[in-house]
N, C-alpha and C positions, 0 to 999 in steps of 0.2 A: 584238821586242815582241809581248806575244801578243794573240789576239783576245779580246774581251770575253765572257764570259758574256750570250745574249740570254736577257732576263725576261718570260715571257707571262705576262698575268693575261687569263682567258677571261672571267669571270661580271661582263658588262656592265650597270650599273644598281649595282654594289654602291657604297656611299660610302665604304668603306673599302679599299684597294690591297694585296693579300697578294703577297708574290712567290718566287724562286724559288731553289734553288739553295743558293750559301753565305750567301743572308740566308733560307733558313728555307721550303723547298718543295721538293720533290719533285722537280724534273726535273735535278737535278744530273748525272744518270748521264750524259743528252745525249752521244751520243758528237761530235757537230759543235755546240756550244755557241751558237756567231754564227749558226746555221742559220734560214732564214727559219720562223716559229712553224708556217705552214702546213703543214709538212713533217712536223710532231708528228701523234702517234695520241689519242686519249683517252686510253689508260694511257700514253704519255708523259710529256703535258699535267701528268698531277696533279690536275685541277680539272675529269677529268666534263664535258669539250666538246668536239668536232670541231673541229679547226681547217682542216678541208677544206674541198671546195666551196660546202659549203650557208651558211659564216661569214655572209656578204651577209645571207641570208634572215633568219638568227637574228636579226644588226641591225634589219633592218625589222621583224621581227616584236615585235621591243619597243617598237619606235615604235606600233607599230599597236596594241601591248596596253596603252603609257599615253595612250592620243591622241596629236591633233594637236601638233605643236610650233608655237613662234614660228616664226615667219617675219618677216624683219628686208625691210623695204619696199627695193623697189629703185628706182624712181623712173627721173628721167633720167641714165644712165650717159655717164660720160664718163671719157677718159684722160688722165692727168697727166705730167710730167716727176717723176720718183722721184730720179734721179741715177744713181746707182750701178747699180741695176736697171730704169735705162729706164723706157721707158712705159708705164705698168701702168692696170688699169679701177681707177676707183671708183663706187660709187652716186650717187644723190640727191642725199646725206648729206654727200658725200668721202671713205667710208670704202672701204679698199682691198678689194676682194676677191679672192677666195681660191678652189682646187682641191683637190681631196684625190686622191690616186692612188692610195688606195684603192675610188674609182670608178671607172664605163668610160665612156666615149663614144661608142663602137659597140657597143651602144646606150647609150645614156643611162641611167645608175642611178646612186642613189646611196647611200650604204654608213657613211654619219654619220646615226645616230639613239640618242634618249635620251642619254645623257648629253653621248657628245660632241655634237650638235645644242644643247645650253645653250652649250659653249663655243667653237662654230661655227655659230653659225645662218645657217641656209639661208634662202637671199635670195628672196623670192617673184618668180613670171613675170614681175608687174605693172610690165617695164620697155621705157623710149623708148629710141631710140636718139640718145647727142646727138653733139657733137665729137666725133671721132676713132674712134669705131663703127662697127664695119661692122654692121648691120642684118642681113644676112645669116648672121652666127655667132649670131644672137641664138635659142633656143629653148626648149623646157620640159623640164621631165620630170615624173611625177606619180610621190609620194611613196606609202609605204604608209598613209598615214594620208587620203591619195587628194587631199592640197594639191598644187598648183601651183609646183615651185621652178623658176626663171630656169637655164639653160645656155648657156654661151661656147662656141662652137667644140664643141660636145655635151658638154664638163664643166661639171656641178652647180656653181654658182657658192655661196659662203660670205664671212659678214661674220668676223672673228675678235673675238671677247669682249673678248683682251688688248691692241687697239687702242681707245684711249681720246680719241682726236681722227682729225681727217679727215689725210687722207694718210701714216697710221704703217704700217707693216710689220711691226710685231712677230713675226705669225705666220711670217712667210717663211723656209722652212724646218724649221717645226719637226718632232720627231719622222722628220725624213728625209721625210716626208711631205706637207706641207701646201705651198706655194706661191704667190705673188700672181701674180695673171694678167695678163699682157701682151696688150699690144691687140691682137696677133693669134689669144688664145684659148691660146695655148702660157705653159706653165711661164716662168716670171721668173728669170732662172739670179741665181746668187749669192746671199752671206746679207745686204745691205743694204748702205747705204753710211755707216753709222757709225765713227768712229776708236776706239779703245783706247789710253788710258792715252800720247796719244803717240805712238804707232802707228797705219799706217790698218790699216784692218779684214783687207785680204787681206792683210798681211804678216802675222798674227796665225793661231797654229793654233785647230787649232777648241776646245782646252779649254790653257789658259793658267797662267803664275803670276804674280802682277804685288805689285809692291815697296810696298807701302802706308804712307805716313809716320807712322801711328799705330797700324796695325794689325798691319803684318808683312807676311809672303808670306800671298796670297788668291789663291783661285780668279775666274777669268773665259772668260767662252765668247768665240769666235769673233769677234765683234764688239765685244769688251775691257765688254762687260757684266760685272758684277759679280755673284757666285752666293751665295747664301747656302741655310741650314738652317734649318726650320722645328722649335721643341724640343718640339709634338706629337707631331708624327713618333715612329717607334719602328726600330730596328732590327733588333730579333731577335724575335717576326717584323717584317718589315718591311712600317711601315705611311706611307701619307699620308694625311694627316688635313685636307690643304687640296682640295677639292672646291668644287664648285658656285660660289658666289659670290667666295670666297678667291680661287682662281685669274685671276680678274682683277684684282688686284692684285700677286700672284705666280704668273705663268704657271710653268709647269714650263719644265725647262732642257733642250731636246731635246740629244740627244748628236751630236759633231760628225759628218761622214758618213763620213766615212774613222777607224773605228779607232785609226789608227796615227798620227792627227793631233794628238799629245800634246805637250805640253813638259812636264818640272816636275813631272809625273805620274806613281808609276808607275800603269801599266795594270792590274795585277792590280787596284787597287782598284777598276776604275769598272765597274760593268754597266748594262743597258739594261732595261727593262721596259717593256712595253704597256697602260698606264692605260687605264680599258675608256670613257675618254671621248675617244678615237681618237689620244690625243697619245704618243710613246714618249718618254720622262724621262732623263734622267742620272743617274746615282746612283753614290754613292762610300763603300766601305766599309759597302753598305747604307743611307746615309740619302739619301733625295731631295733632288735639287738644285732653286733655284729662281733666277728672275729678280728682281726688283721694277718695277713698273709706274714707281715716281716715279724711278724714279735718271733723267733725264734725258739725261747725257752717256757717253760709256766711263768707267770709274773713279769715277763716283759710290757713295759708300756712305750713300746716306740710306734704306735698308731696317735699319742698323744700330741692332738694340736695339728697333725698332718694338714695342709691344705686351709687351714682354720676351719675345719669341717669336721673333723672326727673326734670326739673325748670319751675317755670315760667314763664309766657310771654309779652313780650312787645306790645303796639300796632302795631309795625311793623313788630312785629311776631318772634321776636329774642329770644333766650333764655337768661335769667337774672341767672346769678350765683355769683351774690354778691352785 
């Protein structure tokens, strides 16, 4: 099974998602395809940006040329029983928060601004320490926009957009990337503790095909979640057209972590691309996958038909509308 095609999109701030390769860009030649973006030159890239050292700085530097961002209050933090993934912080609020390993901790920076910062906002300092805290992981960092954001254990702490009530996890995971924070400041291993269609979650790969009594064979991630296509969307070039508010309703569908953790699939069709608001996507056949915020259990299809815009997916990547 081969490796996927990795999609970098550089030019952070743009509303619209262009990508790469066999959906319509320039870095096809890529002689290591899956290769991390950083490894790319500008005439690599295709898109006129360094993907070296100074990435970080570009980030902030956009934060700092549109202003301040929100900042999601952090209150009295305290740790819950999650289940699956153990004890993780929440806020004030109860909402879980989050790390990005796209920042460091020696020293403290952090590397989510502009766009991604709307769909991860950074938690302000302004936090207690309550149950299950250590006081001691508790610190800051100062933003390029020169705000105050909260650090665990010296990682940038973050609320996730696509959590819509106190103790969800949506974010965990996504993008390979993102993770909710366990109370001693370290990464929260595993994707959640959701079942699938019947299935618990770890028996399930991370991109699925599942028997729908109305629908057919349909796509579902890792956590028997249900995928669907948005019919803004475009494929050749390949575009997402779900930004800014859209997305928390339909988070992007990060791709599973392991490649070769397919069923049902072939692989040729699915590649990876880096949405410049910090999340990386799934994509099949060129069109973007997505989540739905209301499907409540594994196997829910109620993002079906929404809007006359949203269906779900075939393994070949088709939309199914009846």
């Amino acid at each position: 099974m081969s490796n996927w095609r990795k999609i970098s999109v550089s030019m952070a701030g743009l509303a619209v998602l262009v990508t790469t390769a066999a959906c319509g860009n320039a870095n096809a030649g890529n002689d290591d395809p899956y290769a991390d973006p950083a490894a790319l030159s500008e005439e690599d890239s295709g898109y006129g940006y360094d993907y070296g050292d100074e990435g970080g700085e570009q980030a902030q530097g956009a934060e700092g040329a549109e202003g301040a961002v929100q900042l999601a209050a952090a209150g009295e933090l305290a740790t819950y029983d999650s289940g699956e993934l153990g004890e993780l912080v929440k806020d004030g609020e109860g909402f879980t928060l989050y790390r990005f390993d796209e920042d460091s901790a020696d020293p403290p920076a952090s590397n989510c601004a502009g766009d991604c910062a709307v769909n991860w906002p950074p938690v302000s300092a302004d936090a207690a320490a309550g149950t299950g805290i250590d006081p001691g992981l508790l610190g800051t960092v100062r933003r390029a926009d020169g705000s105050e954001q909260l650090t665990i254990a010296g990682w940038p702490a973050y609320r996730y957009a696509g959590d819509t009530g106190p103790e969800q996890t949506a974010g965990q995971g996504a993008g390979g990337s993102w993770w909710a924070i366990a109370a001693d400041g370290a990464r929260a291993s595993g994707q959640g503790g959701a079942e699938g269609a019947g299935e618990a979650a770890g028996d399930l790969p991370g991109l699925s095909v599942f028997e729908h009594p109305e629908y057919g064979e349909i796509l579902r991630d890792g956590q028997g979640r249900t995928l669907y296509r948005f019919a803004d969307d475009s494929a050749w070039p390949m575009e997402s057209l779900c930004t800014g508010d859209c997305l928390d309703n339909w988070p992007a569908a990060g791709p599973p972590a392991d490649p070769a953790d397919v069923a049902g699939v072939d692989a040729e069709l699915l590649d990876v691309f880096n949405r410049p608001d910090g999340i990386q996507q799934l994509v099949i056949d060129c069109w973007p996958l997505y989540r739905y915020a209301g499907d409540a259990e594994p196997g829910d299809v109620n993002g079906q038909g929404v809007g006359g815009k949203w269906y779900v997916v075939s393994p070949e990547g088709k939309m199914i509308k009846s």
